[in-house]
Structures are given as C-alpha cells and as structure tokens.
N, C-alpha and C positions, 0 to 999 in steps of 0.2 A: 481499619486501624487509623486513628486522627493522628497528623502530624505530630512527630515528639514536640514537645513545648521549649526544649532549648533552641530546636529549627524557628519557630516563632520569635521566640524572643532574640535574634539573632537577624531576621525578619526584620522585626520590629526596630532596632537597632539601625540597619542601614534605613529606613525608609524615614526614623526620626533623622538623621544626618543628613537626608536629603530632602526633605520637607519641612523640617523643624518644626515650630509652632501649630504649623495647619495641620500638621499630619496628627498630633499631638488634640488639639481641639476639636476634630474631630469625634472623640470619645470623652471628651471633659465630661465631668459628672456622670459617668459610668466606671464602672470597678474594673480594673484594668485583666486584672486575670477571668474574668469573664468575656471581652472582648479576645481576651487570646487565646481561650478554648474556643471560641466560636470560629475562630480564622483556623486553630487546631485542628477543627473538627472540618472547615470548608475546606483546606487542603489536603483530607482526608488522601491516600494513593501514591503523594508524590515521593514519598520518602524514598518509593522505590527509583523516583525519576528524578533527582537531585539536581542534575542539568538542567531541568525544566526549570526550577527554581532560580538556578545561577542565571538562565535564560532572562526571566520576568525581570528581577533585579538589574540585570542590564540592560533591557529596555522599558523601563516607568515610562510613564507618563505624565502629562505639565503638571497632574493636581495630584495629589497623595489619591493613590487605589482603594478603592473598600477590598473586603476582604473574594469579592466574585470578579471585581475586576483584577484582582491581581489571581485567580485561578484564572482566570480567560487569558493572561499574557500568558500564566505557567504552560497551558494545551496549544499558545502558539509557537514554542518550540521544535527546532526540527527535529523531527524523531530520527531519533538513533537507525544506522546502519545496522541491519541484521545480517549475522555470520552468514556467508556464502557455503552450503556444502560441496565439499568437491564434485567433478562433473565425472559419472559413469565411466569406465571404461568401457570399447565397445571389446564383445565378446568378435575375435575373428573369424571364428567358425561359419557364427552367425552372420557378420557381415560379410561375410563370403558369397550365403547362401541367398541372402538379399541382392549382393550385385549380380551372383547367375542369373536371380528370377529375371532380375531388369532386364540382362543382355537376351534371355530365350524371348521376352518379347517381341523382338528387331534383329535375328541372327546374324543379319549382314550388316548392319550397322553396330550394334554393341547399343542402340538407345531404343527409349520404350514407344511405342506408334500413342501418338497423341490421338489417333481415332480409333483406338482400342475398343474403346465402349462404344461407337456408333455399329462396328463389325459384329461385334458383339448382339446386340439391337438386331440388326439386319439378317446375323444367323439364324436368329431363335425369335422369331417377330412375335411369336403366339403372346397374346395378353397384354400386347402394345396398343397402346390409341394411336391413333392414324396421326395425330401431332406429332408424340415421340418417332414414330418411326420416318414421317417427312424430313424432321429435324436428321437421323442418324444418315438418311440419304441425301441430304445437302451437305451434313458434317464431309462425308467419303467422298463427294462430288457426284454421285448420282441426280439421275430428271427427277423430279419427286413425281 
C-alpha cells in the first residue's frame, strides 16, 4: 500500500520550509502530483512506521533528499522496542526434581562431579578411540 498522499504532501510541506527554492526546483517542469505519487509509492510500508518518518524529518540532510534518500534516512531509525513476554514460572515440582538429579550426582557434597563424563568414558570404554579415552584418564588424573 503507497504512502497516503496527505502523509506526502505534509512531507512535502516541511522539506519546502526547509529547503525552500532548491527543494522546489528540483521538480520544476514536472507535474507535481506525479512526483508525489512517485515518493507515495517509494514510501510504500512506512505508514505503518510513522516514527520512521518523524525520524527522517529530524534528521535531513545539507541538500533537499530525492525521494530513495529520504526512504534510506526513514529505515535509519531506531526500531521500536518489542513487548517483552513475561518470564515462565518455574514449575516446583519440577525444579525440585532437577535439583535432586544434581545433588545424586555428588551425595556428599550436594554438587554435580565435573568428571562425570570422563567416569563415565572409563566405565563403559567399548567403542572409544584410544584419544577419547586417553583424554577421560587424564580428565580423572589416571597415567594414560
């Protein structure tokens, strides 16, 4: 859907006040409601992003914008903030049954063996390459 044409000519409007003459000759001997479908039509989107617009407009540049340089300031705006959804409750049960796994790893400590996997490795060696299993017996402090 191309920009509504009263957004344009409103456009149009401040960038005449701000440019005056130049911004204006730019199109001399061209039909003006042709040049402002055309800028209608390159803004095509932003209706929905109006701040983008209000964005561009406050920061122009030294010489009157064609109509691609003023979409390139509108997509330099910063995008909007997206609503945060709130954050999960935990389920207690659940985290319950996650902290016992932890603590049965380490009975006497309540924390998990950070060489889990190398025991692991070293109980059940079958189908290990002689690297990983070096690795798990250096992991545990064994001679490899």
């Amino acid at each position: 859907m191309s920009l509504p044409v009263l957004w344009v000519e409103k456009i149009f409007k401040k960038l005449t006040l701000n440019y005056g003459v130049e911004f204006l000759n730019r199109y001399k001997g061209q039909e003006m409601s042709d040049i402002k479908t055309d800028w209608s039509d390159e803004l095509q989107g932003f209706e929905r992003f109006p701040e983008a617009i209000a964005f561009a407009l406050q920061n122009l540049p030294d010489k009157p914008p064609t109509a691609q340089i003023f979409k390139a300031l509108c997509r330099q705006a910063p995008s909007r903030e997206a609503p945060a959804l709130p954050l999960p409750k935990a389920n207690p049960e659940i985290a319950a049954k996650v902290i016992d796994g932890l603590k049965a790893s380490n009975p006497t400590t309540g924390r998990m063996d950070p060489r889990a996997w190398a025991k692991a490795i070293l109980a059940n060696p079958k189908g290990r390459t002689p690297t990983v299993i070096k690795m798990a017996k250096s992991a545990v402090g064994e001679a490899a």
